[in-house]
N, C-alpha and C positions, 0 to 999 in steps of 0.2 A: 777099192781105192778111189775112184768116180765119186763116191756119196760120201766120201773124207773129205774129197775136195770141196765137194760143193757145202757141205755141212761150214766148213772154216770159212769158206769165202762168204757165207749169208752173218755167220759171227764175226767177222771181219766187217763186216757192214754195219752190224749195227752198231757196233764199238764205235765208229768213226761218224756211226749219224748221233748216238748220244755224246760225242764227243764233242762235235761239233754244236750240237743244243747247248751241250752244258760252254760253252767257250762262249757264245752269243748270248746265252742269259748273264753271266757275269763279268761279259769286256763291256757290252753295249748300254746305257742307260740313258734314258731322256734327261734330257738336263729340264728343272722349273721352268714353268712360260711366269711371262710378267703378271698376267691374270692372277696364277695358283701363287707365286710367291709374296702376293702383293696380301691375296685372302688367308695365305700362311698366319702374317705376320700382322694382317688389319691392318696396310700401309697402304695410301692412294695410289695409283698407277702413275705411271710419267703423266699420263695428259691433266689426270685433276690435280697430280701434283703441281703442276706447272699454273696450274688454273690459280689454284691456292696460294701461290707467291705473289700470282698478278696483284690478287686481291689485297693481299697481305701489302705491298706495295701505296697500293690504292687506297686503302683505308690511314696508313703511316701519311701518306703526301696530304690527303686531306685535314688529318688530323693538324697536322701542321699548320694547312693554309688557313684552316679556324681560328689554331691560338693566335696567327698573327694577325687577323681580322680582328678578333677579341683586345687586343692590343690598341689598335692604331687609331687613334682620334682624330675626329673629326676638326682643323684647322678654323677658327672664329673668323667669320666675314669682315673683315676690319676695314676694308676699302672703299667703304661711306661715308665709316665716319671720321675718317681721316683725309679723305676729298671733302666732307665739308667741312672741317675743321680749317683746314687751309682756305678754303676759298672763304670762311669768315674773317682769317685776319687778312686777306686781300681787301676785301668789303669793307675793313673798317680800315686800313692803311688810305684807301682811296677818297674815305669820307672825312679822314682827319685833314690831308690835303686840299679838300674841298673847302673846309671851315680853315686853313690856314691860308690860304690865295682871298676868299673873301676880306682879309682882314687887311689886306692891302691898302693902300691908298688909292682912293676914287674923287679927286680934288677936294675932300673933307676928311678932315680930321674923326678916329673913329678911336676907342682905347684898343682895339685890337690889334691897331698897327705897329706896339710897340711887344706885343705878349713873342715875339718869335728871338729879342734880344735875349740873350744869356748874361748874366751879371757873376763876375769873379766875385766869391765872397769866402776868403780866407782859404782852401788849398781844391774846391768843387767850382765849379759854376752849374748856377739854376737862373729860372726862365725869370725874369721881370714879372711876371702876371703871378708868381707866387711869395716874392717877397716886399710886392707893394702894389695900388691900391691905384688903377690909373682910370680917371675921370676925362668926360669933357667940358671945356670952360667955351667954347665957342668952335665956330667952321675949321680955326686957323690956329686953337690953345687946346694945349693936352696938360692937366692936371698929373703929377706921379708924387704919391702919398706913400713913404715907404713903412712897414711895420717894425722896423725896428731904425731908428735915427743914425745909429751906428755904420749901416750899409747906404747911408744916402750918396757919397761920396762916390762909391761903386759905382750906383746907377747911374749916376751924371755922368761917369766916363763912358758905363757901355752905351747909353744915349747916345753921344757926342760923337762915338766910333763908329754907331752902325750906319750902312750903308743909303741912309733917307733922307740925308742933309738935315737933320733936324737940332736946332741950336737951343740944348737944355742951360736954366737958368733959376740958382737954387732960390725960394724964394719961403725963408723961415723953416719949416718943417716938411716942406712940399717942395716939388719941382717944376716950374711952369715950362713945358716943352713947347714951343713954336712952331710951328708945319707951317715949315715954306712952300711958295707956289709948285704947283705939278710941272717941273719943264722936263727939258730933254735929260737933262744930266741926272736930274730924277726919275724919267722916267726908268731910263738906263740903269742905276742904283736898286731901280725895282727889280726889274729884270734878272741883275743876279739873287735877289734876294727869292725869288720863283725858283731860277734852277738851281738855288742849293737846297728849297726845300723838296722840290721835286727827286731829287738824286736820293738824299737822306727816305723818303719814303720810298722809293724805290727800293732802294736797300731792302725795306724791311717785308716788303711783297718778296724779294728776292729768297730773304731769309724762311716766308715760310715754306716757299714752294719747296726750298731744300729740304727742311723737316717733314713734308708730306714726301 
């Protein structure tokens, strides 16, 4: 009875140690590491995964910043010659003023002193020095020859109006103008005859600096 017992209880053992093997060989199973499922499938692991994004990133951002390099042109240095452009019409606004104050009266009679009148001639007015022909006859006679006989009539008025006291007197085809003495009320005539030219070139300095 003793060696029944023990017979079943060594079978009873090993019933429950293969029982127990066969239950742990088929509950338990290693799950894939990232290594093997990576070499599975020939896919990078997370970290050169990650590597490879970087890159991938990095190559897209540059590619980028090339084509807009590729693109962007270089803007022409234009800020020379547009400073000197202006400061030539400065240079010559100031040089015309210079030959227009020369032309003044200096107690003689000179033909320049009348080139700054404007003469109405039908719906414009132009300068005296381009529609007639002024000479000198002496210190104190100014000669005005106009080229067309039709406009002499003009110029004896704008004579007679400007600012110089000078008493025009038609004489055949010509105009003999008279340059009275230098006084005060002359000089004074002169005077504004300076600051209107001075203003008018002014003007035109003004006008280029705007355009540069």
């Amino acid at each position: 009875m003793a060696l029944l017992l023990r017979r079943g209880a060594a079978v009873a053992a090993r019933t429950l140690r293969a029982a127990a093997a066969s239950s742990a060989s088929t509950s338990v199973h290693r799950l894939p590491t990232a290594g093997s499922l990576a070499a599975a499938r020939n896919l990078p692991t997370t970290h050169f995964f990650l590597l490879e994004i970087r890159r991938g990133f990095a190559k897209g951002k540059k590619s980028k910043n090339d084509s807009r390099s590729d693109t962007v042109e270089a803007a022409p240095d234009i800020g020379p010659t547009v400073k000197s452009a202006a400061t030539a019409q400065m240079d010559t606004a100031v040089v015309a003023l210079s030959r227009e104050l020369s032309k003044l009266r200096t107690g003689r009679a000179s033909p320049g002193m009348l080139d700054h009148i404007m003469v109405e001639t039908g719906d414009v007015k132009v300068g005296l020095s381009r529609i007639a022909v002024v000479s000198v006859l002496d210190s104190h006679t100014l000669s005005v020859m106009p080229y067309d006989p039709n406009t002499m009539k003009s110029i004896e008025n704008a004579i007679a109006s400007s600012p110089l006291g000078i008493n025009p007197t038609p004489d055949g085809s010509r105009i003999i103008a008279a340059v009275p003495p230098l006084t005060k009320e002359t000089m004074q005539a002169m005077c504004k005859v300076v600051t209107k030219s001075a203003e008018d070139f002014k003007q035109s300095i003004r006008r280029a600096r705007q355009k540069a």
